[in-house]
Biopython code that builds the backbone (N, CA, C, O; Angstrom):
import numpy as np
from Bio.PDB.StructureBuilder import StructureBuilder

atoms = [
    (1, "UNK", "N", (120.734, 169.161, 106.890)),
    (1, "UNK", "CA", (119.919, 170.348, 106.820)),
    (1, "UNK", "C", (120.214, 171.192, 108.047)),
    (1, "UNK", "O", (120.135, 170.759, 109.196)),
    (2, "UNK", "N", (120.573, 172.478, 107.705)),
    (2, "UNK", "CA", (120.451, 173.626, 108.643)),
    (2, "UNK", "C", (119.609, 174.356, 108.727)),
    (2, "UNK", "O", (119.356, 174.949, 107.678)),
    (3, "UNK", "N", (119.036, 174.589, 109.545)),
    (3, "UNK", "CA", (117.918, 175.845, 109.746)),
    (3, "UNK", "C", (118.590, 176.999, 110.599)),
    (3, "UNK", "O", (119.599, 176.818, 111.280)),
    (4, "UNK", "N", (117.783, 178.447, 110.465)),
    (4, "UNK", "CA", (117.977, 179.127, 111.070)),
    (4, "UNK", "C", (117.193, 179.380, 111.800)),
    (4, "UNK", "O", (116.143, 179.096, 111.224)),
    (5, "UNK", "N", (116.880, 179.896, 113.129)),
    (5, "UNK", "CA", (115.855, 180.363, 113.783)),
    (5, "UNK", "C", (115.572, 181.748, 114.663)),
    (5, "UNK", "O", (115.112, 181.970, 115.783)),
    (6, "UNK", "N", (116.243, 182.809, 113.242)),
    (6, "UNK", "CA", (116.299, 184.185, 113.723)),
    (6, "UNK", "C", (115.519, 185.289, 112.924)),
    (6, "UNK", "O", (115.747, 185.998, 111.944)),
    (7, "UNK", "N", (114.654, 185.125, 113.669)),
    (7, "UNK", "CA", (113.593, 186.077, 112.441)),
    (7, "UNK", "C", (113.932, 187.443, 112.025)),
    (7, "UNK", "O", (115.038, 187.809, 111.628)),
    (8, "UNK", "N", (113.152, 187.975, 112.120)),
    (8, "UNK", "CA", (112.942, 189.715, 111.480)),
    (8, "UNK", "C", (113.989, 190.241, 112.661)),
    (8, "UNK", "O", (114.128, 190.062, 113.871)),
    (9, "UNK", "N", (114.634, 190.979, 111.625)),
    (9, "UNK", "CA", (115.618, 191.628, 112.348)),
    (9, "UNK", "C", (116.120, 192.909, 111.615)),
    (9, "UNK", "O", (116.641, 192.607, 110.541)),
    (10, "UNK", "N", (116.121, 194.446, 111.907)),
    (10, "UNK", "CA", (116.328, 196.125, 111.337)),
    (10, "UNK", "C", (117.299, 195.444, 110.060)),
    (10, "UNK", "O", (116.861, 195.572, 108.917)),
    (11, "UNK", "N", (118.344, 194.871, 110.221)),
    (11, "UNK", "CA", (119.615, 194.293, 109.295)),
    (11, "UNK", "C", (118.981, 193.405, 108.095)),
    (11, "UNK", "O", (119.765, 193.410, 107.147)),
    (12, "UNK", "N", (117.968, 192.745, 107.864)),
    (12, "UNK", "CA", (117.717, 191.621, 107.005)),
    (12, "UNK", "C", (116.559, 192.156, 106.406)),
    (12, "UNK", "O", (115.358, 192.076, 106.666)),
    (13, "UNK", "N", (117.190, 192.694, 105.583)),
    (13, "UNK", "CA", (115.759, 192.631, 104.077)),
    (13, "UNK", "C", (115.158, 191.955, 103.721)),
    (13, "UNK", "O", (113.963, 192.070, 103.450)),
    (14, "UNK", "N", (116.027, 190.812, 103.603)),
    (14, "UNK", "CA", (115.134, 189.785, 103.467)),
    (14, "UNK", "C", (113.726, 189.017, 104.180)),
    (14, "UNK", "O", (112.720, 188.437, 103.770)),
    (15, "UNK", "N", (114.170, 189.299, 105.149)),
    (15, "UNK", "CA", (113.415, 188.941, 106.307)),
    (15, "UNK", "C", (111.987, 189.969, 105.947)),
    (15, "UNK", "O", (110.856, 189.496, 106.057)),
    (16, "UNK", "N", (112.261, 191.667, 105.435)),
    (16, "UNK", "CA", (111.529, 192.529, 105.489)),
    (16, "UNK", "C", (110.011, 191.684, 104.530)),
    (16, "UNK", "O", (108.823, 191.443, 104.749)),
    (17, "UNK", "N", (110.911, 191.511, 103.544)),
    (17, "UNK", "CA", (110.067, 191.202, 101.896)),
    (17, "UNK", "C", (109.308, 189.915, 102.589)),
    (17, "UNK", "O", (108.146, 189.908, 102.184)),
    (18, "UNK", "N", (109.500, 189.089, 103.274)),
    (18, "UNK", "CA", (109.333, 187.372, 103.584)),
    (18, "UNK", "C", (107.919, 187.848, 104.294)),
    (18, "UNK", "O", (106.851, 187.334, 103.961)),
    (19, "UNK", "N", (108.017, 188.960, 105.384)),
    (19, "UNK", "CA", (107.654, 189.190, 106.256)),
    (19, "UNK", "C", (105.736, 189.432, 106.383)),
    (19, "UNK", "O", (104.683, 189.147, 106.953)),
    (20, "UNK", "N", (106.630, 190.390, 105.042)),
    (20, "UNK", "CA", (105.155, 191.343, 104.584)),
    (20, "UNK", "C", (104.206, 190.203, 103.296)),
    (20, "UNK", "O", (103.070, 190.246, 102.824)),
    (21, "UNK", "N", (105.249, 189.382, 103.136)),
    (21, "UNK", "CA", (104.597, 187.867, 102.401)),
    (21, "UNK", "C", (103.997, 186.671, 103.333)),
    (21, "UNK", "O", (102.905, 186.108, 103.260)),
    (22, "UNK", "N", (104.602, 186.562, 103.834)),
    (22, "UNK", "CA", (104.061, 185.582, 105.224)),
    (22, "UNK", "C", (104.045, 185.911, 106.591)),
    (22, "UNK", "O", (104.770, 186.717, 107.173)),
    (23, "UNK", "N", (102.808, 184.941, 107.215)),
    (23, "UNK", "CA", (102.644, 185.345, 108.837)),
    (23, "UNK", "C", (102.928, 183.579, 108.898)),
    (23, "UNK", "O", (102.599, 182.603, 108.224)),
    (24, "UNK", "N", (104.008, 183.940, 110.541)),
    (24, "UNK", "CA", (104.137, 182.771, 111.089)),
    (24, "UNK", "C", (103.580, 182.412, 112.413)),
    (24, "UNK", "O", (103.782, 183.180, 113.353)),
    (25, "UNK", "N", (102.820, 181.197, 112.604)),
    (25, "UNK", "CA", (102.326, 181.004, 113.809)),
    (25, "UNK", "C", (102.974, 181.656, 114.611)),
    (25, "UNK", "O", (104.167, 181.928, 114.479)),
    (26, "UNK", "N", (101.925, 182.137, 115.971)),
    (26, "UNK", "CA", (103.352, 182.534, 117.253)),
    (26, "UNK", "C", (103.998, 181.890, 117.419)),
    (26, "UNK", "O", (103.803, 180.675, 117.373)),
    (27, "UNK", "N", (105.076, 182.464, 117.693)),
    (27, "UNK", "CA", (106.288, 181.239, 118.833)),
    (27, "UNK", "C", (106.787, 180.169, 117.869)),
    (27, "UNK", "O", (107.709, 179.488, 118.317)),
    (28, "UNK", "N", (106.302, 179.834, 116.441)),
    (28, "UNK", "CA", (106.941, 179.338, 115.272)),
    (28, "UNK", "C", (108.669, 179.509, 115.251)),
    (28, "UNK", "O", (108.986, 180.647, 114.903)),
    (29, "UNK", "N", (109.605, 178.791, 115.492)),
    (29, "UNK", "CA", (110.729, 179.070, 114.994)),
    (29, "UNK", "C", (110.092, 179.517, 113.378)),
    (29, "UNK", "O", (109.033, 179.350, 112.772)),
    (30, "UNK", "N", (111.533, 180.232, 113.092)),
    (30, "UNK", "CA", (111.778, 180.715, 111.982)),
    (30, "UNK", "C", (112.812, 181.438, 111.481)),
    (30, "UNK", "O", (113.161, 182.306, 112.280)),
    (31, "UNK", "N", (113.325, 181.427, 110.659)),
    (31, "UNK", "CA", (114.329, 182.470, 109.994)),
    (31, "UNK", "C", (114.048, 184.079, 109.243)),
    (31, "UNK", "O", (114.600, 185.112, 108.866)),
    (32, "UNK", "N", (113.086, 183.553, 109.336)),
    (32, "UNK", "CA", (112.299, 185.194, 108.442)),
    (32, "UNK", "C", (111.517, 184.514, 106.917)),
    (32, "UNK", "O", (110.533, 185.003, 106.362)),
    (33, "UNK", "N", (112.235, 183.346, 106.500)),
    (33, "UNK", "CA", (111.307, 182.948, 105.060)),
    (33, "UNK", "C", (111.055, 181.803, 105.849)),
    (33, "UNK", "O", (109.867, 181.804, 106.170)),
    (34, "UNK", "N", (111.608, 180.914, 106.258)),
    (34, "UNK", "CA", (111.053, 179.636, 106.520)),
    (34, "UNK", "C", (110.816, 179.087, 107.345)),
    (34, "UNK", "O", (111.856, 178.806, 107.940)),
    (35, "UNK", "N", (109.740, 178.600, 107.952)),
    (35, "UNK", "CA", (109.600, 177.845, 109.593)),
    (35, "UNK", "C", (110.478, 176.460, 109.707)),
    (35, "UNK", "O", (110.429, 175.499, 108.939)),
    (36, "UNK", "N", (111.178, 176.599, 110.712)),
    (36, "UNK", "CA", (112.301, 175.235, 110.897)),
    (36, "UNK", "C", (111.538, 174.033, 110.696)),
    (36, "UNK", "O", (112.113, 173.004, 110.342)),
    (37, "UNK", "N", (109.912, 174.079, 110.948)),
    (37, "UNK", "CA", (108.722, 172.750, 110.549)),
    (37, "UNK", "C", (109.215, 172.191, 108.811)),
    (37, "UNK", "O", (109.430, 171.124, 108.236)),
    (38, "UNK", "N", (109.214, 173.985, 108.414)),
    (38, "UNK", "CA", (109.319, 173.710, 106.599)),
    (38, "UNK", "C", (110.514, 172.135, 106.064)),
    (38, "UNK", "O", (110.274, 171.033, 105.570)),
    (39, "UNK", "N", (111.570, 172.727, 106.433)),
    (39, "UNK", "CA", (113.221, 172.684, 106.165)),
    (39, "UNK", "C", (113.193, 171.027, 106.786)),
    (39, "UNK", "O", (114.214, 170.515, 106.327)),
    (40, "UNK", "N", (112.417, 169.945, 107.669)),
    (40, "UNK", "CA", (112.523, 168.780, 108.405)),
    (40, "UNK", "C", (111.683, 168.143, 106.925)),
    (40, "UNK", "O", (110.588, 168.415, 106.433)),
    (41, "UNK", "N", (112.642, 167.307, 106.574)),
    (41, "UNK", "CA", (111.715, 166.410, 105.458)),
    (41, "UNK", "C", (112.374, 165.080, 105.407)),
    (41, "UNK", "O", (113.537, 164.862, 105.747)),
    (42, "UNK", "N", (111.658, 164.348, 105.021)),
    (42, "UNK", "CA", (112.132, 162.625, 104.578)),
    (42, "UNK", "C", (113.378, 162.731, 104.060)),
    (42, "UNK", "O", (113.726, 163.643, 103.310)),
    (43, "UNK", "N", (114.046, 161.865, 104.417)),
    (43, "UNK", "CA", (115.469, 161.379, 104.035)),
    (43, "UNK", "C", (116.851, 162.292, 104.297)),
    (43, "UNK", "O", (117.921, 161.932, 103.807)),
    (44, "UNK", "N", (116.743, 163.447, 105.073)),
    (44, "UNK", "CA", (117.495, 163.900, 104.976)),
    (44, "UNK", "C", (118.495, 163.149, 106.209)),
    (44, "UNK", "O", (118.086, 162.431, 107.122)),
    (45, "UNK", "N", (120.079, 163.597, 105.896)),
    (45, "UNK", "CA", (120.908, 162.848, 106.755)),
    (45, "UNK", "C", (121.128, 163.282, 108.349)),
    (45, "UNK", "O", (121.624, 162.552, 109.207)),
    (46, "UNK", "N", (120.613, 164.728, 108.556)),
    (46, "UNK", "CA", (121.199, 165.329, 109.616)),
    (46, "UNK", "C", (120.220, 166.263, 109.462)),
    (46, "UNK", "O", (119.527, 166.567, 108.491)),
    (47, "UNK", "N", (120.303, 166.855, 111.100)),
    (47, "UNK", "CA", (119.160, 168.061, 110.780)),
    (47, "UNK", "C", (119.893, 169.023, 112.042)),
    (47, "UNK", "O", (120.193, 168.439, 113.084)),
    (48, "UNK", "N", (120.120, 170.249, 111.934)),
    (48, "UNK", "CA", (120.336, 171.188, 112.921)),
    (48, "UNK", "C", (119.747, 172.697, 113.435)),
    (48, "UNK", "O", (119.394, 173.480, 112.554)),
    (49, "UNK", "N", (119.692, 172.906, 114.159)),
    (49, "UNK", "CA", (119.143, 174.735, 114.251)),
    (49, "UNK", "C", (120.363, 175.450, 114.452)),
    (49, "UNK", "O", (121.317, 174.968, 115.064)),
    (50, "UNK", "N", (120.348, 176.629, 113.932)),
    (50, "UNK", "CA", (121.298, 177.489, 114.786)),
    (50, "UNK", "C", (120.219, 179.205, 114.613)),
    (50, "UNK", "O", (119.373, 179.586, 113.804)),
    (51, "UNK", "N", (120.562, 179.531, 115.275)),
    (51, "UNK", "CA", (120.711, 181.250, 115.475)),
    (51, "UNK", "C", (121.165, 182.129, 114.598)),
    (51, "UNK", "O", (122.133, 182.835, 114.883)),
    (52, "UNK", "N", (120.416, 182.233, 113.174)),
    (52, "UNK", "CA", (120.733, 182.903, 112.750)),
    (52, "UNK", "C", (119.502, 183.047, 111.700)),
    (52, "UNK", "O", (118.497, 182.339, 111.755)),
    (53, "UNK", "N", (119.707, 183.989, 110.809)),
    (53, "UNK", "CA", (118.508, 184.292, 109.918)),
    (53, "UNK", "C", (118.769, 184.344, 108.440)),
    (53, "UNK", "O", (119.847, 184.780, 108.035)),
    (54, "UNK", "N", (117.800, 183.906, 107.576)),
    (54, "UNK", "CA", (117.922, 182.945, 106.260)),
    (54, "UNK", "C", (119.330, 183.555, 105.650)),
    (54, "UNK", "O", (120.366, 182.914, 105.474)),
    (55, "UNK", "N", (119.062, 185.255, 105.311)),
    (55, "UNK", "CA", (120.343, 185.706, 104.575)),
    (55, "UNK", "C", (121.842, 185.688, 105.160)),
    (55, "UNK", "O", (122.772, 186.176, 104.518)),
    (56, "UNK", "N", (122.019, 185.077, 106.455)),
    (56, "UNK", "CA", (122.634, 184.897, 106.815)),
    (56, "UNK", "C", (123.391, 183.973, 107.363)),
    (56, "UNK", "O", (124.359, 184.210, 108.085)),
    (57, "UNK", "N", (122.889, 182.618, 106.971)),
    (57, "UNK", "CA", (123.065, 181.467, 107.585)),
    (57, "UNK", "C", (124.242, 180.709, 107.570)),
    (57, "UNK", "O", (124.814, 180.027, 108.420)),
    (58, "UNK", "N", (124.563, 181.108, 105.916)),
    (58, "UNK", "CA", (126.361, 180.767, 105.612)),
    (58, "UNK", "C", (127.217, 180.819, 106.358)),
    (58, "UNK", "O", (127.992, 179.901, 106.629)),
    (59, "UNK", "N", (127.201, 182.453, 107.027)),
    (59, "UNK", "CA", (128.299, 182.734, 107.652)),
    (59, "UNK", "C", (127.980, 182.971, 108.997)),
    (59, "UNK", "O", (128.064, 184.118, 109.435)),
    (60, "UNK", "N", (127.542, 181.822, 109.879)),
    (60, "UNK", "CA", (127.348, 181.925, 110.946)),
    (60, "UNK", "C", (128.821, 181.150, 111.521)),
    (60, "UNK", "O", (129.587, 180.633, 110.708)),
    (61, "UNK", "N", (129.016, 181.142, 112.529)),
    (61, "UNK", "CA", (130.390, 179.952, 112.905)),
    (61, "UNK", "C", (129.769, 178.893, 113.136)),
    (61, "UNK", "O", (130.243, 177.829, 112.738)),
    (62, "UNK", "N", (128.430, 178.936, 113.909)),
    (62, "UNK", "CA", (127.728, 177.316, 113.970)),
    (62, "UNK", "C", (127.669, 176.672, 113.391)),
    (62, "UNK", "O", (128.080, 175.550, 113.687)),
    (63, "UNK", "N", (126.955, 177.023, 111.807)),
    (63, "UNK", "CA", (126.539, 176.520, 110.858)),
    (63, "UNK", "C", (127.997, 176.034, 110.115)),
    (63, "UNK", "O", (128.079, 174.839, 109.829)),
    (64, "UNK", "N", (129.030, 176.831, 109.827)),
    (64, "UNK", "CA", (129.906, 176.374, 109.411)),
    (64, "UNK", "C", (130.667, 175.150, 109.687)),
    (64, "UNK", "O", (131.239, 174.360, 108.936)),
    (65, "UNK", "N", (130.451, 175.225, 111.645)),
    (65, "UNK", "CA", (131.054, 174.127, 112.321)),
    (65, "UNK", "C", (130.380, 172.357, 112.097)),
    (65, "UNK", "O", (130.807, 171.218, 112.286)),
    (66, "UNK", "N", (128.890, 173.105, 111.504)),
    (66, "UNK", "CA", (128.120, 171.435, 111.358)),
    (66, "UNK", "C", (128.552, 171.606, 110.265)),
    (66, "UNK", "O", (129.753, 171.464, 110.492)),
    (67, "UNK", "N", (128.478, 171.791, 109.320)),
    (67, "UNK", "CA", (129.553, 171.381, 107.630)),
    (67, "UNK", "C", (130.409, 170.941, 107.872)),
    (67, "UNK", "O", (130.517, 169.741, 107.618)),
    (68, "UNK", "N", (131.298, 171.515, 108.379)),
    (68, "UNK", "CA", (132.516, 170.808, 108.568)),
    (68, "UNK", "C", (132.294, 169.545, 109.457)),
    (68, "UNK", "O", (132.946, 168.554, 109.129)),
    (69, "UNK", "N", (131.718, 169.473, 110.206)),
    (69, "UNK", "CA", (131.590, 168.193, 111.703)),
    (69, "UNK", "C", (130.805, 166.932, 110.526)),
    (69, "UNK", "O", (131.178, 165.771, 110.355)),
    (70, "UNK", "N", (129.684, 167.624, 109.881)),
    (70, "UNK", "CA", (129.159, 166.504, 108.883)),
    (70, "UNK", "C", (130.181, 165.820, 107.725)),
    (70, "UNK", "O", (130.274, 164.615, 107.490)),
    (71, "UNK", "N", (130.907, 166.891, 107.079)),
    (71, "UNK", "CA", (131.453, 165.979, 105.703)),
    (71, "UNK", "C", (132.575, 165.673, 106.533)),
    (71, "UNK", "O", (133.482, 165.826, 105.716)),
    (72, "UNK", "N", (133.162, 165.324, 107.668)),
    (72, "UNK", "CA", (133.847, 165.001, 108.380)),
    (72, "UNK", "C", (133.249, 163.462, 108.912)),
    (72, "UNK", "O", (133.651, 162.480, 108.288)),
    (73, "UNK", "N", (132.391, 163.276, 109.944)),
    (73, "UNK", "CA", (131.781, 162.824, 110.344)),
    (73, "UNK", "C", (130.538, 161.629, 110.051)),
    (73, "UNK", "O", (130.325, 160.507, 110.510)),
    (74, "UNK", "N", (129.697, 162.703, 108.809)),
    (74, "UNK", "CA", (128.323, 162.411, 108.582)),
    (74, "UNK", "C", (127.264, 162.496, 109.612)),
    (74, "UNK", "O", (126.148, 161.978, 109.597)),
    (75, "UNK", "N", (127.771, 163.183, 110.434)),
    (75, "UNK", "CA", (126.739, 163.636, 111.503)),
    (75, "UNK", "C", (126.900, 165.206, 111.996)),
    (75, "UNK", "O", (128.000, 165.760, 111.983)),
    (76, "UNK", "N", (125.981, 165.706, 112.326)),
    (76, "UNK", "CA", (125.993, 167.113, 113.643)),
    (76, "UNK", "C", (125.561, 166.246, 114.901)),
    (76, "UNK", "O", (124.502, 166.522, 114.337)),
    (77, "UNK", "N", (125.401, 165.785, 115.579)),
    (77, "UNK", "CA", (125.348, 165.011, 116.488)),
    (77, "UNK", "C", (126.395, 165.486, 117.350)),
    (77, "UNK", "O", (127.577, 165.702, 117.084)),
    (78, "UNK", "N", (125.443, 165.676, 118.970)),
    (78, "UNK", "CA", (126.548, 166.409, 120.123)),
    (78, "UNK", "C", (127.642, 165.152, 120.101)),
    (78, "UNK", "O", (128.727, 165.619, 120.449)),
    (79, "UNK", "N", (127.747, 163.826, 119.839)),
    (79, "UNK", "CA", (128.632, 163.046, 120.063)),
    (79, "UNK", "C", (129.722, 163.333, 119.142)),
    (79, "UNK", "O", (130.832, 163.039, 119.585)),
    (80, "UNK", "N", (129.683, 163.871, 117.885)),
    (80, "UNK", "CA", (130.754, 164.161, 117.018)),
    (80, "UNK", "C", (131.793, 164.965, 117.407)),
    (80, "UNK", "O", (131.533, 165.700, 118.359)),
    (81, "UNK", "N", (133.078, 165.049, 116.869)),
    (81, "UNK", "CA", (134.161, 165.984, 116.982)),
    (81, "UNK", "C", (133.804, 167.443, 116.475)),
    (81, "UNK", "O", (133.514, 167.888, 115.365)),
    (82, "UNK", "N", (133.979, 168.172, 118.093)),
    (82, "UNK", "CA", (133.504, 169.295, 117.474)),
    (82, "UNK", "C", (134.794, 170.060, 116.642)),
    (82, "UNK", "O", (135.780, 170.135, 117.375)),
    (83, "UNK", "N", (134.969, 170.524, 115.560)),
    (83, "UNK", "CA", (135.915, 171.205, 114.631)),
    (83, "UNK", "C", (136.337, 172.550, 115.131)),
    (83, "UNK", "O", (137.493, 172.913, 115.347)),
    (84, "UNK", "N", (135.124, 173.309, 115.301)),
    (84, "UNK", "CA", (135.715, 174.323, 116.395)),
    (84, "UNK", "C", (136.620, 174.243, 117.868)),
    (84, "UNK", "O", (137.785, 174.632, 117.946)),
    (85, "UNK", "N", (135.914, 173.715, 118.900)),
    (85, "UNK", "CA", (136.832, 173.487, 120.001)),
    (85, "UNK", "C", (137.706, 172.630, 119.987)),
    (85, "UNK", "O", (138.502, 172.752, 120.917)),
    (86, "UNK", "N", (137.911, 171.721, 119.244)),
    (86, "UNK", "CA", (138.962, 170.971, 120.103)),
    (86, "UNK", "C", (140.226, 171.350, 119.140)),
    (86, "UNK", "O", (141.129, 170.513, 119.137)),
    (87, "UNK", "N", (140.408, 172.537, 118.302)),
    (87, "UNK", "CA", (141.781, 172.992, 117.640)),
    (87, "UNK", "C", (141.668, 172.652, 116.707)),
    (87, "UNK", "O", (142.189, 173.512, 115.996)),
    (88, "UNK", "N", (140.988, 171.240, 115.604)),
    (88, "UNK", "CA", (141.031, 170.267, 114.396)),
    (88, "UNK", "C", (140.204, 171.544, 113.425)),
    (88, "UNK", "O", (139.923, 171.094, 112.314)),
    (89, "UNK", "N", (139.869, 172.670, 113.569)),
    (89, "UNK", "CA", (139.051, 173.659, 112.582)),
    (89, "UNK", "C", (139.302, 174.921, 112.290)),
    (89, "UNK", "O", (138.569, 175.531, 111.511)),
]
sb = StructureBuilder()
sb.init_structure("model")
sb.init_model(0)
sb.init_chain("A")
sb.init_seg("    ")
for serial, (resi, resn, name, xyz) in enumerate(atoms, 1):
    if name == "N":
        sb.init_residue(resn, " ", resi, " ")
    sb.init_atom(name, np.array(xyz, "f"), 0.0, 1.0, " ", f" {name:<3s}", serial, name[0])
structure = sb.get_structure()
């Protein structure tokens, strides 16, 4: 699981529509629809944050780099090979 934790932002509509639908505690991470609390559930294999916001999360390089580091790996874990730096991505 990836989360994002970049809320409302002029660029994300999405974020607009989420916005005017939900209030998030202060200081709540969030992406604009979902609090990073939401997205943490039983059984999942891996869990990460990055910096970025829901409609955008695909194409972050972070997020891409834990996909790749996981079906590589099976982990995001700082101990894993990172795919980005070390040339292997």
């Amino acid at each position: 699981m990836i989360a994002g934790t970049r809320a409302l932002r002029g660029w994300n509509p999405t974020g607009w529509v989420s916005r005017s639908a939900r209030v998030f505690a202060p200081g709540e991470p969030n992406d604009g629809m979902l609090a990073v609390s939401e997205t943490q559930m039983d059984g999942i294999a891996a869990f990460a944050t990055v910096d970025a916001s829901h409609s955008w999360i695909m194409n972050h390089p972070a997020a891409r780099a834990l996909v790749v580091r996981f079906l590589e790996t099976g982990a995001m874990d700082a101990g894993a090979r990172d795919p980005v730096t070390d040339g292997q991505g």
